[in-house]
C-alpha positions in Angstrom: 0.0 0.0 0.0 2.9 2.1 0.6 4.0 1.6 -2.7 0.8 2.7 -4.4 0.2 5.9 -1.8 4.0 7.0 -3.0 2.9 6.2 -6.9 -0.3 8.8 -6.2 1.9 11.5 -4.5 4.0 11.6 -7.4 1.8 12.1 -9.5 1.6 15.6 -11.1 -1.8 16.2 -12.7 -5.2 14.5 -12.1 -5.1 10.7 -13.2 -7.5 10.7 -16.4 -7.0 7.6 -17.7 -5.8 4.1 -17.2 -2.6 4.0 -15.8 -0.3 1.1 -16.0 1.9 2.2 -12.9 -0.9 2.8 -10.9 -3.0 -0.5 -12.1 0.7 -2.1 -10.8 1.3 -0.6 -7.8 -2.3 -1.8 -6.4 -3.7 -4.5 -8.1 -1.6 -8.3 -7.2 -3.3 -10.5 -9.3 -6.8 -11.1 -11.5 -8.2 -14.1 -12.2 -10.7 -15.2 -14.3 -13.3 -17.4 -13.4 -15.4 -20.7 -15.8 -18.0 -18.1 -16.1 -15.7 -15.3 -17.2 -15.9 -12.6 -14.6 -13.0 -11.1 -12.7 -11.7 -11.0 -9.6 -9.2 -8.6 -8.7 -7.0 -9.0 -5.8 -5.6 -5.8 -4.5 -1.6 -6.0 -3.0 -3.9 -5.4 0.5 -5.5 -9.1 0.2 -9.0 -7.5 -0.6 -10.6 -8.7 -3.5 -13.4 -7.2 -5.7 -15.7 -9.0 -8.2 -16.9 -8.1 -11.3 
């Protein structure tokens, strides 16, 4: 979480649009499920479905 937090301060202008580094520095791993959805798990250990 650091890591992401440090990512955000350095980060100039507004964030727009998808941003690799950022995506990176928060998001562990995805997987994708039989049924096709998502589920992201963040560097924290929460997960999200979608």
């Amino acid at each position: 979480m650091a890591g992401f937090i440090r990512t955000l301060e350095a980060q100039t202008v507004p964030v727009a649009e998808f941003d690799e580094r950022l995506w990176g520095a928060m998001v562990d791993y995805v997987t994708v499920g039989v049924d096709k959805r998502l589920t992201v798990v963040f560097r924290d250990g929460t997960g999200m479905d979608g």
